[in-house]
C-alpha positions as CSV (number, residue, x, y, z in Angstrom):
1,X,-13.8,49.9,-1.0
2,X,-14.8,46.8,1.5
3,X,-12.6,46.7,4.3
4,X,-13.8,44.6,7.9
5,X,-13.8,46.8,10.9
6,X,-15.6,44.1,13.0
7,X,-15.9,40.3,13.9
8,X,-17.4,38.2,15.8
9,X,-15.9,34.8,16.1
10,X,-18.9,32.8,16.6
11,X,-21.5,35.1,15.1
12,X,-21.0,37.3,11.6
13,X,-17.8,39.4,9.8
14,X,-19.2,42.8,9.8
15,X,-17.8,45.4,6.3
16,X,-18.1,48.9,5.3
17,X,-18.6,50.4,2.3
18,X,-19.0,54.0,1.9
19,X,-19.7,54.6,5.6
20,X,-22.6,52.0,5.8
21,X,-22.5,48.9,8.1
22,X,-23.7,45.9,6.3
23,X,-24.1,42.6,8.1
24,X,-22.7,39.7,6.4
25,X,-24.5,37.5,8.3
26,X,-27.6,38.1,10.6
27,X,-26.9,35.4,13.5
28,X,-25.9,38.1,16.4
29,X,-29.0,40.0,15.4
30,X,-31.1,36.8,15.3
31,X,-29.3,35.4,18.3
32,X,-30.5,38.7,20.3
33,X,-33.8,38.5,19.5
34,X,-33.6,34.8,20.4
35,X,-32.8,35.8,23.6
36,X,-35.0,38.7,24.5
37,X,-37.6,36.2,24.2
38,X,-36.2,34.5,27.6
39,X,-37.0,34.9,30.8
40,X,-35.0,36.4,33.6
41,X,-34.1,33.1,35.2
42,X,-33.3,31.6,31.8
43,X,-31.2,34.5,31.4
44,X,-29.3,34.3,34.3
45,X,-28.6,30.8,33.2
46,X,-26.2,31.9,30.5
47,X,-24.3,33.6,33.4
48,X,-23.6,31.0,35.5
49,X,-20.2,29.3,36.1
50,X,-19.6,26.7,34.0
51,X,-22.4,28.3,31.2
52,X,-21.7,25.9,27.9
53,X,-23.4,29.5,26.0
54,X,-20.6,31.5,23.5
55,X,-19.2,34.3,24.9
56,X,-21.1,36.5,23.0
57,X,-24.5,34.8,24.1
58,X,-23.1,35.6,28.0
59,X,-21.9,39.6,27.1
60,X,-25.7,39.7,25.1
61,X,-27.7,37.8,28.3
62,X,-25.9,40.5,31.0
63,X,-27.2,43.3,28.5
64,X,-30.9,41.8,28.8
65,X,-30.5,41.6,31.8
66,X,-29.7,45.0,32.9
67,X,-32.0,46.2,30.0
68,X,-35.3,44.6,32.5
69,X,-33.8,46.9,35.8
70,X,-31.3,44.2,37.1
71,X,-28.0,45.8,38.8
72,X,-24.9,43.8,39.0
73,X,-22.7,44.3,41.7
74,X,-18.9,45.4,40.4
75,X,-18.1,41.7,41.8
76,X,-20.4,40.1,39.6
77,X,-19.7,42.2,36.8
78,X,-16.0,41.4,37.0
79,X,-17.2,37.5,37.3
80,X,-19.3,38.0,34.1
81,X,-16.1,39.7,32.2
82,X,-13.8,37.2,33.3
83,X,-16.3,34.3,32.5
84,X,-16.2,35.6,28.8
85,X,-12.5,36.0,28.9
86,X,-12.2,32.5,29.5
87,X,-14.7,31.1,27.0
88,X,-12.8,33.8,24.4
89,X,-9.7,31.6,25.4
90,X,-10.8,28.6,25.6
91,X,-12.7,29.5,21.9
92,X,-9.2,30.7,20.8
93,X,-7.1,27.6,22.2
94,X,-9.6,25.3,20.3
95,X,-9.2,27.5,16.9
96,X,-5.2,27.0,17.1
97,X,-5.7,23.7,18.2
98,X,-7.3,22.8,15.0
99,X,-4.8,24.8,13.4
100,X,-2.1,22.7,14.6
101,X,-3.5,19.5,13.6
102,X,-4.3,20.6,9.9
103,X,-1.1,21.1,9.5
104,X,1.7,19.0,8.1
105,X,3.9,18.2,10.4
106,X,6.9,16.9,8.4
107,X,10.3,17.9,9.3
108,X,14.1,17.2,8.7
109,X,14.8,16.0,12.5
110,X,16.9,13.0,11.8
111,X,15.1,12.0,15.0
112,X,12.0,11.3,13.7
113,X,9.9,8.8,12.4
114,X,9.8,7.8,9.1
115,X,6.5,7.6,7.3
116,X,4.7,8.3,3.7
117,X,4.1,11.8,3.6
118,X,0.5,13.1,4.0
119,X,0.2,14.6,0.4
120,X,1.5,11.6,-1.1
121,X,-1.3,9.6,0.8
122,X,-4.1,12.2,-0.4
123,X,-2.9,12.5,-4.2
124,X,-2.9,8.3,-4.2
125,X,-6.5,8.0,-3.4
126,X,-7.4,11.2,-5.6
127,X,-5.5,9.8,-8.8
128,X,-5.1,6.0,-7.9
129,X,-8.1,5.2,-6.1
130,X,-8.7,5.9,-2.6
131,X,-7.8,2.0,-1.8
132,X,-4.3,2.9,-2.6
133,X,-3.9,6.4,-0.3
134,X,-5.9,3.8,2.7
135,X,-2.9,1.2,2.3
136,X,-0.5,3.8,2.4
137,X,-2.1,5.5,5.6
138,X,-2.4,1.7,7.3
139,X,1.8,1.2,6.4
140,X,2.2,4.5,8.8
141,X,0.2,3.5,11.1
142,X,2.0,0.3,11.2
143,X,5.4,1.6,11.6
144,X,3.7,3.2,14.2
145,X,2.9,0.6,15.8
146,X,-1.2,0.7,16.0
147,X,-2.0,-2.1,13.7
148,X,-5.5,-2.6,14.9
149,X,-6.0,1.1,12.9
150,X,-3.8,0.2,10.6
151,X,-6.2,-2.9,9.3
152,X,-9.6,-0.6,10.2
153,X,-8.4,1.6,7.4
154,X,-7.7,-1.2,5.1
155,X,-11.1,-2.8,5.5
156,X,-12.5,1.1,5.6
157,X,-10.7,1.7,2.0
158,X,-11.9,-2.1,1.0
159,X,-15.6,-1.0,1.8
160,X,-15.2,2.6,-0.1
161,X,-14.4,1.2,-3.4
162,X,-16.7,-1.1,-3.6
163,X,-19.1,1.7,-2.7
164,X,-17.7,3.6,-5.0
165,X,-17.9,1.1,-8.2
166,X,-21.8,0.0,-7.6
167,X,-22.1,3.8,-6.6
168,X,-20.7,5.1,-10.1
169,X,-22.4,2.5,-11.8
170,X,-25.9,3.4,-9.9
171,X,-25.1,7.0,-11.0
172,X,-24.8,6.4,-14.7
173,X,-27.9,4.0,-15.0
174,X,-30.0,6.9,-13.9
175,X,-28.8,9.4,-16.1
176,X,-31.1,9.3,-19.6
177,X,-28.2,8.2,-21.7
178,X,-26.2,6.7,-19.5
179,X,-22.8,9.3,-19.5
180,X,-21.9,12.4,-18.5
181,X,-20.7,15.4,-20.3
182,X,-17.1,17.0,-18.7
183,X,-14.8,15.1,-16.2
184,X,-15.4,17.6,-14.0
185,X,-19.4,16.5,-13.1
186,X,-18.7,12.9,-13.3
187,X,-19.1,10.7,-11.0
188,X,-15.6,9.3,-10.8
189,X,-14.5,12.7,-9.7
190,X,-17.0,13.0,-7.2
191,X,-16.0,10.0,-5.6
192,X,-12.4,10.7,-5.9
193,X,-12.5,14.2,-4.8
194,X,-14.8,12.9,-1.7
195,X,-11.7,10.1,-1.1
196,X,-9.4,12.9,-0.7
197,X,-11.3,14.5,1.4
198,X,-11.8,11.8,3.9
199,X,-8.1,10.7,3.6
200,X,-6.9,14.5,4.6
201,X,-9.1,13.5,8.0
202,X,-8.6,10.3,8.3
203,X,-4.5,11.4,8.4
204,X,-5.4,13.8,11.3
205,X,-7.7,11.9,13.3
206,X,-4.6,9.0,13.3
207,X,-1.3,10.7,12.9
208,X,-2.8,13.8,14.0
209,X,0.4,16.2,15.1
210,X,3.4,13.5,15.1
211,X,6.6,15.3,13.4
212,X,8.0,12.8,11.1
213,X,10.4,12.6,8.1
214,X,9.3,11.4,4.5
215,X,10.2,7.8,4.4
216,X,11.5,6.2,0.7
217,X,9.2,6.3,-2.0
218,X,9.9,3.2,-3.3
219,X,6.5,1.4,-1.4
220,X,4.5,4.2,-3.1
221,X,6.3,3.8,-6.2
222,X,5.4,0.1,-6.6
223,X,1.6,0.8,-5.4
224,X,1.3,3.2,-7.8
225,X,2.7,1.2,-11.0
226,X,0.0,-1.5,-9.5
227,X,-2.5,0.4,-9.6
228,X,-2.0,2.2,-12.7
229,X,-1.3,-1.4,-14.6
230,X,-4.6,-2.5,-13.2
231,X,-6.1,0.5,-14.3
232,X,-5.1,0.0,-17.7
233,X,-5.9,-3.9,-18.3
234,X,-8.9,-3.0,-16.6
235,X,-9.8,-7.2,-16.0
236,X,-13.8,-7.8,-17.0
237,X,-14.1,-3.7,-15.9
238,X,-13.7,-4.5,-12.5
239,X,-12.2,-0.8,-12.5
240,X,-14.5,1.7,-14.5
241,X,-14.7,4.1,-11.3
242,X,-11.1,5.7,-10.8
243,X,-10.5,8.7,-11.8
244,X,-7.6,8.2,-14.5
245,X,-9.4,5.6,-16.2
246,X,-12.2,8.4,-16.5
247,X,-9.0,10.8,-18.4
248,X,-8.3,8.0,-20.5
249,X,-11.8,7.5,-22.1
């Protein structure tokens, strides 16, 4: 039975299993070693106010450090502990932080603004190219006001599909006969899967943590009838690389 009795933040996850500690990961053992290596005024470096070093790195440099013969005072001891608080909070404030801004921040206050939802956005660039989640992410970002962005991410979705068709295209030619086996390995849903990606952090580097309310889905609605018509004309296969006209093959 695993169960973790031990963690480290920036360092390893430590487990027991049958009264045996095993080490996940090897960085706070590495990290040590690393640091045994330094020398006394190196050392006190990490201890310093304003030290950039993890918290872990400062509580391992003070161990050293009294290791060689060195006695700290009960005022510096007290400044090393409450340096390491600090960098533990500031560590924890950053970690919730980034929390915040992953999530969605969608609500029913009537108060808010109105703009396409962020899973719409993502789920239109996996299944309807990532040009149509970028147009959808530029229309918030207008409503919003900031249509300097707004245009950026046009000409940034503009610039990813045509990466993506002479990408796709590049991709097949070197394969020895000249398709791959299973949807799931292709190309097409590499590039779309890597679209969705980027539109997730595209959404929190712009909208970041903004409440808002879902506007109409009529916009999306007509995009996404576009897109799909175009998809299925396919004009002089000027759209081989998105990932429903892979299904339909």
């Amino acid at each position: 039975m695993w169960k973790t009795v031990s963690r480290s933040d920036n360092f390893t996850i430590i487990y027991i299993q049958n009264g045996h500690f095993l080490p996940i990961f090897f960085s706070i053992m590495v990290q040590k070693k690393v640091l045994q290596k330094l020398t006394i005024p190196e050392l006190e470096s990490y201890l310093r106010e304003g030290s950039r070093f993890t918290p872990e790195a400062i509580r391992m440099a003070a161990e050293i450090l009294e290791d060689r013969g060195r006695i700290f005072a009960e005022e510096e001891k007290f400044r090393i502990r409450e340096l390491i608080r600090l960098k533990k909070e500031a560590q924890e404030y950053k970690r919730l932080e980034q929390e915040e801004l992953q999530k969605d921040h969608i609500t029913d206050d009537p108060d808010a603004v109105r703009l396409y939802p962020r899973e719409l956005v993502t789920l239109f660039g996996l299944f309807f190219g990532f040009i149509s989640g970028a147009v959808l992410l530029a229309l918030n970002l207008f409503r919003l006001k900031r249509y300097k962005e707004g245009v950026g991410i046009i000409f940034f979705g503009i610039a990813y599909s045509v990466i993506q068709y002479f990408g796709i295209r590049l991709m097949y030619e070197t394969t020895a006969d000249d398709t791959i086996t299973g949807y799931r390995w292709s190309p097409e849903f590499l590039f779309a899967l890597l679209g969705f990606v980027l539109l997730f952090f595209l959404w929190i580097e712009t909208i970041k943590k903004l409440p808002y309310r879902a506007a109409s889905p009529v916009v999306p609605v007509i995009i996404g009838l576009t897109a799909a018509f175009l998809m299925y004309i396919n004009y002089n296969g000027l759209l081989p690389s998105y990932l429903l006209v892979s299904f339909a093959r």
